[in-house]
N, C-alpha and C positions, 0 to 999 in steps of 0.2 A: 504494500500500500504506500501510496507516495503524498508526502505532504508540502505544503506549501504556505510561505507567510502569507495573512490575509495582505493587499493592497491597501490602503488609504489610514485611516484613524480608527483603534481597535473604539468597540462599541460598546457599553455596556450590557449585562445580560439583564438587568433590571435595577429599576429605579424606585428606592423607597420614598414615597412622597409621605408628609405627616406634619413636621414642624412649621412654624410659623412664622419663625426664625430664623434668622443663619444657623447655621450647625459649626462649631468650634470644637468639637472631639470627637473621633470613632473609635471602637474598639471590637473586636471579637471577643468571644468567651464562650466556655463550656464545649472545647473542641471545635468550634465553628458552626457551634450548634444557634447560639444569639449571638448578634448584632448591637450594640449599644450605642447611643448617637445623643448627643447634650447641645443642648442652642445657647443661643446670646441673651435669652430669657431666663436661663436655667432651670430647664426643662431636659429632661433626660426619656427617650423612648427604648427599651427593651423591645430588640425584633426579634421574633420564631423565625429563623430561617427557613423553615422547611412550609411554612405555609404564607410568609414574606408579610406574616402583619404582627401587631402588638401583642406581646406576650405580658409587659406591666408599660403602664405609663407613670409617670410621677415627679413633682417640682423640687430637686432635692436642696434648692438655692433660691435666694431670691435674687441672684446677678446670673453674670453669664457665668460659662462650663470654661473651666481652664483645660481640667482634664478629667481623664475617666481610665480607673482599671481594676483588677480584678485580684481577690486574696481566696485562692482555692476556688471553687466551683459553685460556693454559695454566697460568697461576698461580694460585694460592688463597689468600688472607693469612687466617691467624685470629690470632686475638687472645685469648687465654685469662687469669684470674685468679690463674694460677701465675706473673703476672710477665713474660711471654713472647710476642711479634709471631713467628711463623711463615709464611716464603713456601714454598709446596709447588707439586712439579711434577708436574699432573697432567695434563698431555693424554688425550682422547677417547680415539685410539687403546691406550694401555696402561692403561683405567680396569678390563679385565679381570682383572688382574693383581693388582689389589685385593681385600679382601673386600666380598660384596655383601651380607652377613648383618647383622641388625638389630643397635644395639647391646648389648651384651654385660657389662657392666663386669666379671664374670668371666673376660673373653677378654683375654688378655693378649701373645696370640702373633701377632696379627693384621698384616699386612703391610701397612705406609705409604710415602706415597708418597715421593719425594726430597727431600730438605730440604734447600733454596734456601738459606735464611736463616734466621738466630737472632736479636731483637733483647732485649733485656734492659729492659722498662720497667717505671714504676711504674703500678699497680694498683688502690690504695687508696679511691680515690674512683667505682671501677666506670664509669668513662669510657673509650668506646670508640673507635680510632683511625678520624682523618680520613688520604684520602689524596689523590695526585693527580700525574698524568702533568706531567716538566717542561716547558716550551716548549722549550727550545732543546739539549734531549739527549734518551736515553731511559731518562733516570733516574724513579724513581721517588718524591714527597717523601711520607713518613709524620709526620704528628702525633699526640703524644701529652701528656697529660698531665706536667708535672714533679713533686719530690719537696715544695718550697715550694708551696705552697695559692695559686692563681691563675697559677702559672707553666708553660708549655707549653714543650717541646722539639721538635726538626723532626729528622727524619734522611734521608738521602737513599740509595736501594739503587741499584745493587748493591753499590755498595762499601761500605755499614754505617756512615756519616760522619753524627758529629752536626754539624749544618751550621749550628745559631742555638738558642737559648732565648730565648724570647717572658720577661722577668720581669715578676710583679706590680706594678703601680703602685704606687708609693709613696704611703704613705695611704688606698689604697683600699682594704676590707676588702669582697672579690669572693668571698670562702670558695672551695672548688673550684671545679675545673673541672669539670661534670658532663656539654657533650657538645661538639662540636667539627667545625667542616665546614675545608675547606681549597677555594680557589679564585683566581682572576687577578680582580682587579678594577681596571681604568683601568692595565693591563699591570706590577700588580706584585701579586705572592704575598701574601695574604692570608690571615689566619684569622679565623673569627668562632669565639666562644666563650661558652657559656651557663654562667652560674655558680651559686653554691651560695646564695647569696644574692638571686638573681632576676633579678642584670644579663645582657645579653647584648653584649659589647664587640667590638668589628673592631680587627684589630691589621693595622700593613702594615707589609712588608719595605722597609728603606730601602736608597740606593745604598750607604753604607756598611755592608751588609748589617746592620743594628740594627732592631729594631721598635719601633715606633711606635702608641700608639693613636690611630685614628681618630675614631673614634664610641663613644657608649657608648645601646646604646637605650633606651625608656622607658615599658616594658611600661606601665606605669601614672601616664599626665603628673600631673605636681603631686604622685605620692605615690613613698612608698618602698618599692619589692617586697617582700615579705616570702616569697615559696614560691619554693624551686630551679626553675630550668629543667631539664626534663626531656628535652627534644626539642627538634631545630633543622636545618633545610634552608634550601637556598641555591638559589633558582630566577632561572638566566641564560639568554638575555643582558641585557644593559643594555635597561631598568633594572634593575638588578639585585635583588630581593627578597627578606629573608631572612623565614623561616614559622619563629616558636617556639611553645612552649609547655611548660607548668611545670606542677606540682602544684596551681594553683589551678583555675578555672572557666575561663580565657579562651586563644583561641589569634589569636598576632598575627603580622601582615605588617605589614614596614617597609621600604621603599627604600632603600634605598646612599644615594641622594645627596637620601635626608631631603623627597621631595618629595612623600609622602605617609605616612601610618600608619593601620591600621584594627586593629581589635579584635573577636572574634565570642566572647561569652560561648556558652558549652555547658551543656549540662545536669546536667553534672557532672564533678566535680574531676579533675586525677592525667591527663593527656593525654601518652600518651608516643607514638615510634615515630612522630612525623608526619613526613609525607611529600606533599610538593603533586602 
């Protein structure tokens, strides 16, 4: 059997219409089994993939969705611009029990789901939280943004402990923090951090649990960034690869341990949302 690229601009297979709003997060969950999608209202819609409508609907913010992800198979984290990390407990079975009606922002009566957790962060620079399963419990660590411009704070669920602040370098004028992955790199907790300025820096937890900068990358050798980083993914395992890209033309891959760097300019500025 012989195949062949389609010709012109690939098409979608279907288009979930619902919100009222922009849409500012997706996520899959439960194997690719729902779809989860947050508006500029903060409005979150949970889709049934297999029958391509609502499975829960629900306001878990009163601003917009920074971000959206998932802790095991029955948790939902949002992250909304009212300040506020949400862990919701929604299992499959009681997603009934929700409303399954479009959003509404009229509707104010509407039934959520249980509320796990409350965290209290800052907002300000519309960075959306990294997370990640601990090794040796089954804690949860969440990164966010701090209140000082270049500083990151970690907390750890269930029990709601802020467990370290990443501080800004001294002397180093990094502007915010604009996105943020969390990962194990060479068996210790790690953040990369893409900033307002156009660095993108790797910070590691030390024994003395202190952070430490690692690296600092160099979107552009020999010159000095000048566009925010906008987007940033972390593709493991060793070697390990981080995929940025910022407000200007170019999206780059660089290795953990510096053993190579590439750059692919695009046909146009402003690359957010990547994902390798």
């Amino acid at each position: 059997m012989s195949s062949s690229v389609p010709s012109g601009p690939l098409q979608p297979t279907y288009v979930f219409r619902g919100h009222s709003a922009p849409i500012h997060a997706v996520r899959f969950l439960r194997n690719n089994s729902r779809l989860i999608t947050g508006d500029a209202e903060g409005w979150v819609v949970l889709w049934d993939m297999v029958v391509r409508r609502p499975a829960a609907v629900w306001r878990p913010h009163t601003a917009a969705i920074l971000g959206l992800g998932a802790w095991g198979d029955d948790k939902i984290i949002t992250h909304g611009r009212d300040s506020k990390l949400n862990v919701w407990l929604v299992q499959e079975s009681g997603e009934q029990s929700l409303s399954q009606q479009y959003p509404n922002k009229e509707d104010t009566a509407r039934p959520v789901p249980q509320l796990l957790h409350s965290l209290l962060v800052h907002t300000l620079n519309f960075c959306s939280f990294a997370s990640i399963d601990a090794r040796d419990s089954s804690n949860l660590f969440i990164a966010v943004p701090g209140v000082s411009d270049g500083s990151i704070v970690l907390w750890s669920l269930p029990w709601e402990t802020l467990i370290g602040t990443v501080p800004p370098v001294e002397g180093d004028k990094t502007g915010m923090v604009m996105t943020l992955s969390l990962l194990y790199y060479q068996d210790r907790l790690t953040i990369v951090a893409g900033h307002e300025t156009g660095w993108v820096a790797v910070y590691s937890q030390q024994d003395d649990q202190t952070w430490r900068r690692i690296r600092k990358c160099d979107p552009l050798p020999g010159q000095e960034p000048k566009q925010p980083i906008l987007s940033l993914d972390v593709l493991s395992p060793d070697p390990t690869t981080i995929f940025y890209s910022g407000a200007d033309n170019g999206i780059n891959a660089e290795k953990l341990d510096q053993s190579s760097a590439h750059r692919k300019t695009t046909g146009h500025s402003g690359q957010q949302s990547l994902l390798p």
